[in-house]
Phi, psi and omega in degrees: 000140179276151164322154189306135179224118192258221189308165168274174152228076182321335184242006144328133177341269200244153188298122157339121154288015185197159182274129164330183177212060175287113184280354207255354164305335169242011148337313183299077176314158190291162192290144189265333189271309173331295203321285180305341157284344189253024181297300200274123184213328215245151164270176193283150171289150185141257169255138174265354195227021133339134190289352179297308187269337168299339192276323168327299204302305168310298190287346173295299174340293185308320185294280201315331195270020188070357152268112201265331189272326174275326163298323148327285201290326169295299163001279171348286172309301234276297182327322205262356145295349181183083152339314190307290165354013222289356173291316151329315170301259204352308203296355198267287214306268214330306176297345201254313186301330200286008189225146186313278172276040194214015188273351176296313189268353169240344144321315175259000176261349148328279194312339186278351180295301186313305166341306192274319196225019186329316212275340169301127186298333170301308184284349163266350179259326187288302161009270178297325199295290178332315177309317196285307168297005192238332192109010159260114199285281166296346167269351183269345185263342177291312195304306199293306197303324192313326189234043175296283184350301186299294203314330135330297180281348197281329214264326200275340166271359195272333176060047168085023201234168180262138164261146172252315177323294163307334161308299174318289150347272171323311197282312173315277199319319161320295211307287187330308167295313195265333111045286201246350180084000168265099166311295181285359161274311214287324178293322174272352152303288214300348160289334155306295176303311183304317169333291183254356157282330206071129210269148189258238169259324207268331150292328189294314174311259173014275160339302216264317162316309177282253264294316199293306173264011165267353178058043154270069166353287180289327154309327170285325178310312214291301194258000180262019184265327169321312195280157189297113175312320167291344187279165171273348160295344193270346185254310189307312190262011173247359173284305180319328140027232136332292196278012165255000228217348175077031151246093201269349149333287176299305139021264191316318171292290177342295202280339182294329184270174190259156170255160149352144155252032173278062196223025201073168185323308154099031195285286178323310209281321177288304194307270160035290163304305204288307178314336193274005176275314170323285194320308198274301200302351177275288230288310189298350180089049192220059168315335174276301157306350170243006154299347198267267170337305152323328211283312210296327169290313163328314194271340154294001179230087195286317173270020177255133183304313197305279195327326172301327184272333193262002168274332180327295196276335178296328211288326173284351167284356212229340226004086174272032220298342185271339166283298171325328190238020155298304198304298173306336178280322187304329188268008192250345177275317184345304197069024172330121165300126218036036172280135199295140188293329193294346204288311205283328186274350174287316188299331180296313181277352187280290182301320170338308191264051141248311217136334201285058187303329173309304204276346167303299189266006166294307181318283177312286207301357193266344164289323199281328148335312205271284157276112166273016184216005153329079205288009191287287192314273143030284198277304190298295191320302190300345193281315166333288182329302194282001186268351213063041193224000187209167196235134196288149163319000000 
């Protein structure tokens, strides 16, 4: 697969010898509330034809058949017929978090879970995962370490065999890891797990997400055939593709059809999309339509960079230059840890096309700062330098 190949820059000295990086597009992590609906799966060991665990049984059955009110009420029994059953609890929280106006009330029935059983490796991973879906980071890694210990020990008796309790466990401590932007940890749970589990759909996303920001080609080809082609990660991450390899024709085609909504609220995942639709119609040369699009990501995701930048950049295709360069100076007062060296060369074409030489060549050195080895940036500062408009290093 060829390198990531990101935006154009319409107004620029001379053309980029090289591609942007937006790196920060795939920051949006796969939706966190699936994980935790598809968590609780295995019932407990043990008399298997206890009324506890026949009620368990009952109640997955009724959730698969879509009565969600009789699975609750089995769910229910069983916990309250065997305390032990603490799996039966998880399968009631999950359905009670998956409703809106009811987190409150699965929240606390969370914690008396947590209370009791912290230290279980399953029960620190629905834990932390709940955490990673509410945004506390740190409370999901507080959750997760409690039961590293079980989890460990969970993994060294299954003796290479899938444990799913130490699994859960792995795939959270990923989550968690991938989260915080530590890839290559995140990469070596879900490789733990995956050994002896086998990866599921929801890891593969994932999987395919580390691959992406770790610039491993072949591990994205590799796992991005896992995820469902209609979901929107299974459309985000074979457009991302695309658009590494400059085929934005297909981009565009990709992303016109809609995924799915199994993927949680999908919020990230629509900007996401759209900006990257926005991204291809500027390649195609549809300045309008992706003044549109752009607009259009913006308002689902309101704090996102990527989406903040590709309106950015339609607006200068279109030449819009003073809105283009509201926006991009705004993402550049952000300060983001790892904000893309492309955000400051965009803000540099913007002021160019104002007038603004002074604040045009700030821009640029703050790009060339950023990638010192960026040949875009490089090659406009020198053409400044030879203008008398920039001062040599």
């Amino acid at each position: 697969m060829a390198a990531r190949s990101g935006h154009p820059s319409t107004a620029t000295l001379a053309e980029p010898t090289e591609a942007p990086d937006n790196g920060d597009l795939m920051f949006r992590r796969p939706a966190i509330l699936p994980v935790i609906l598809s968590l609780v799966v295995a019932f407990a060991a043990g008399c298997t034809t206890s009324r506890a665990v026949l009620a368990w049984r009952a109640g997955a059955s009724a959730e698969q058949a879509g009565d969600i009110e009789e699975a609750m009420r089995r769910y229910d029994e069983a916990y309250g017929r065997d305390g032990n059953q603490y799996g039966a609890e998880l399968a009631a929280i999950r359905l009670i978090l998956s409703q809106p106006d009811r987190l409150d009330e699965g929240e606390e029935r969370l914690d008396k879970v947590l209370a009791k059983r912290a230290t279980r490796p399953d029960v620190a991973a629905f834990g932390a995962l709940w955490s990673l879906a509410r945004g506390d980071i740190d409370k999901a890694a507080a959750r997760l370490e409690v039961g590293r210990v079980a989890a460990d020990a969970a993994r060294r008796k299954a003796n290479g065999a899938c444990e799913p309790a130490s699994a859960a466990w792995l795939r959270a401590q990923a989550a968690v890891a991938a989260t915080a932007k530590r890839w290559k940890a995140a990469s070596e749970a879900f490789e733990r797990v995956t050994a002896t589990c086998g990866p599921s759909d929801t890891d593969a996303a994932w999987m395919a997400t580390i691959a992406w920001n770790l610039n491993r080609s072949d591990d994205l080809d590799r796992t991005i055939e896992r995820v469902p082609a209609e979901s929107r990660h299974g459309l985000l991450l074979r457009a991302l593709a695309a658009r590494n390899d400059g085929r934005w024709a297909q981009v565009a085609a990709l992303l016109e059809r809609p995924g799915d909504d199994g993927d949680g609220d999908g919020s990230g995942d629509r900007a996401n999309l759209s900006a990257m639709r926005a991204e291809a119609h500027v390649h195609l040369g549809h300045a309008e339509a992706a003044v549109e699009l752009a607009e259009e990501a913006v308002r689902a995701a309101p704090e996102s960079a990527f989406a903040q930048q590709v309106l950015a950049l339609s607006l200068l295709s279109t030449g819009r230059w003073q809105r283009a360069r509201d926006l991009l100076a705004g993402l550049v007062a952000r300060g983001e840890d790892g904000a893309d060296w492309t955000i400051a060369y965009d803000l540099a074409i913007a002021e160019l096309r104002l007038g603004r030489l002074v604040e045009a060549v700030s821009a640029f050195e703050r790009a060339a700062r950023q990638c010192p080895n960026c040949l875009a940036t490089a090659h406009n500062l020198e053409v400044l330098r030879g203008l008398g408009l920039a001062a040599r290093p």
